[in-house]
N, C-alpha and C positions, 0 to 999 in steps of 0.2 A: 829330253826325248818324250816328256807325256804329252800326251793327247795327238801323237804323231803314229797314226794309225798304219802298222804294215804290214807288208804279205808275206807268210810263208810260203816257198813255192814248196811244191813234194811234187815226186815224179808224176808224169802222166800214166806210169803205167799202172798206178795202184787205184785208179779210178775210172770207171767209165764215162763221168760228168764230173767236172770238177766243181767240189760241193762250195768250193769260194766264191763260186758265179753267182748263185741265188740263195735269197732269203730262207726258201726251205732246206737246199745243201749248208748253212750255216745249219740250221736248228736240227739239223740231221746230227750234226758232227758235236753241237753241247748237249745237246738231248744223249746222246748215245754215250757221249764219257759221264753225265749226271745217273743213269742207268746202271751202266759197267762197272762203277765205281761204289753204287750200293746193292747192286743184287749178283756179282760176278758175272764173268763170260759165259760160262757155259749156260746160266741161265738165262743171259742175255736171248733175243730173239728178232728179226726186224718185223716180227707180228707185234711184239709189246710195243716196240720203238713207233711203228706207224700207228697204234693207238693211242701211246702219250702225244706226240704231236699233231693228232687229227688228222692225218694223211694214209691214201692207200697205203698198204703194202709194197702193191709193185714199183709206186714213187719213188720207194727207197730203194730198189734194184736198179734204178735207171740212174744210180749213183753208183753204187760198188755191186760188184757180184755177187760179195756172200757175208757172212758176218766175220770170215777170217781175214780177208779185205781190206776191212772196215777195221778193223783189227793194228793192220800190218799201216795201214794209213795212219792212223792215229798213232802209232809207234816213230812212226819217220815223222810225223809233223814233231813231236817233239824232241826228237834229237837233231832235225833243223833249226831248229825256237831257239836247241841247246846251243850250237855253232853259232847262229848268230849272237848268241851272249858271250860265247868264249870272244869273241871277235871285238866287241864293244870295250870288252875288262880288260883285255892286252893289247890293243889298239896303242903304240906308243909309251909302251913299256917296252923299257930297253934291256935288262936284265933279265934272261931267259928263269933263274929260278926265281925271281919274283911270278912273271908268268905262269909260272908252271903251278903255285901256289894258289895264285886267283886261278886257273885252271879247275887246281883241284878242290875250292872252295864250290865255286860251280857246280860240280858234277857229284861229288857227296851231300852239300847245304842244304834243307827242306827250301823248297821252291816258293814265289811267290808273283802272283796276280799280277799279270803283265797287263796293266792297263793300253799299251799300244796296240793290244788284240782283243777286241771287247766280246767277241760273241764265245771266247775258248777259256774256260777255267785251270788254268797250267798248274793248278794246286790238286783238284780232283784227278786231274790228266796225270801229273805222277806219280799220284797213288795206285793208277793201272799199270805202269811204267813198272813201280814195284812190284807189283803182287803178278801183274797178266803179261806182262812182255815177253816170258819165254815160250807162252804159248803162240807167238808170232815166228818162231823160228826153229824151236823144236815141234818140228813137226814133218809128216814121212819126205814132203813134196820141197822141203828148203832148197835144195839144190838148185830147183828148177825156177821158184821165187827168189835168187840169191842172183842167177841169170839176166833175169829181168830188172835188175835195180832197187828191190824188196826193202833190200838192208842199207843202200848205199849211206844215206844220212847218219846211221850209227858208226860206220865203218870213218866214214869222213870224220868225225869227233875225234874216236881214237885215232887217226893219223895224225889229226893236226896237234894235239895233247903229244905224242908220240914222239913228234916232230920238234918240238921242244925237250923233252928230254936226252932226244940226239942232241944237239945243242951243248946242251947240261955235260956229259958224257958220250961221245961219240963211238965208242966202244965198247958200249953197253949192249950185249947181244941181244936184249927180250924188253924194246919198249912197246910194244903191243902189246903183249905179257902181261904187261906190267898193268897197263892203261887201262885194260878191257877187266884186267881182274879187280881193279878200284874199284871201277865202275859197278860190275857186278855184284862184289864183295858190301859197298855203301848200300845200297841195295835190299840184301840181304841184312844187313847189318837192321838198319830200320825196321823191314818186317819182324823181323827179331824182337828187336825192343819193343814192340808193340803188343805183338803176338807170342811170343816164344823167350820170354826173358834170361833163361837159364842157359840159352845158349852165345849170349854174349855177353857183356860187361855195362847194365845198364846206370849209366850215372848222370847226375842231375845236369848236369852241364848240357846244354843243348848240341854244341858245336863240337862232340864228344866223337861222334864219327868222324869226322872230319880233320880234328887233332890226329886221332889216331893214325889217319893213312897221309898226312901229312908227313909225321915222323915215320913212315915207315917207308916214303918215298926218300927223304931228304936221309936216310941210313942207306936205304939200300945204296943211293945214287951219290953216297957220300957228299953231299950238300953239307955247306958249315954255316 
């Protein structure tokens, strides 16, 4: 698959130009996660963003409306990125907890450099994934963003992960429950280890997160 350059679509509704069309909506979208990723959001600005890349200000408005936007956009390009990877890994894998496995390798594992998308850093991108994503949803106005299709790309993950563990257990009351709290939880779990040691179990093994929600899918879902 390298050097086979492809498109994330994300909703129409999270943009007012879609920034894939042009060379500046490209450098708008790596500019802005190279930013986010070392000065946080809330200091984020599209006055700093249109000064790192030499462009007005209001160029960048004629992209997204606001920096929460800009935000919620970058939050669904990577849990589209993400689907499309779940899709590649289980593609013809016939054994739903094998699947479910590469699954959850997936969606706990640090990320890497998806050469097929060359102007998007997916290594900085889910570092804001960790530390900034809840600011994409908690927040007063979700409801009316959740309307509009805001979330749908994260929501489609968790289904389709979901959707295999039905599979797995078809009477298993809480696999979104289940899915979303991995998810969340890996997460967490990272900032943790990085920032906050004391509050998880930090051990040399790299793939330590990952073991762990492993077994504790493959317990709960009694997997043998």
């Amino acid at each position: 698959m390298k050097n086979l350059q492809i498109q994330i679509e994300v909703s129409t509704e999270l943009y007012c130009k879609n920034p894939d069309s042009s060379e500046l909506g490209r450098k708008i979208i790596s500019t802005s996660i190279e930013m986010i990723n070392e000065m946080g959001f809330e200091s984020f600005t599209f006055k700093k963003l249109g000064i790192a890349i030499n462009s007005p200000e209001s160029s960048i408005y004629r992209y997204f409306k606001n920096k929460q936007t800009l935000l919620i956009y970058l939050t669904s390009w990577y849990w589209t990125w993400t689907e499309y990877r779940l899709v590649l890994a289980t593609t013809n894998v016939k054994s739903p907890a094998e699947r479910l496995n590469k699954c959850i390798e997936i969606i706990t594992q640090p990320v890497e450099v998806d050469d097929d998308i060359s102007y998007v850093n997916e290594v900085l991108l889910s570092e804001i994934i960790f530390s900034e994503s809840l600011k994409a949803y908690h927040t007063k106005n979700v409801e009316e963003k959740n309307k509009i299709g805001s979330f749908k790309s994260y929501k489609s993950v968790v289904q389709r992960v979901s959707d295999i563990v039905m599979e797995i257990n078809p009477l298993f009351e809480y696999p979104h429950m289940l899915i979303s709290t991995v998810i969340e939880g890996a997460h967490q779990q990272k900032y943790f280890a990085e920032h906050l040691p004391a509050l998880t179990d930090k051990i040399k093994d790299k793939n330590a997160i990952t073991t762990f929600y492993k077994e504790l899918i493959n317990q709960t879902l009694n997997i043998k």
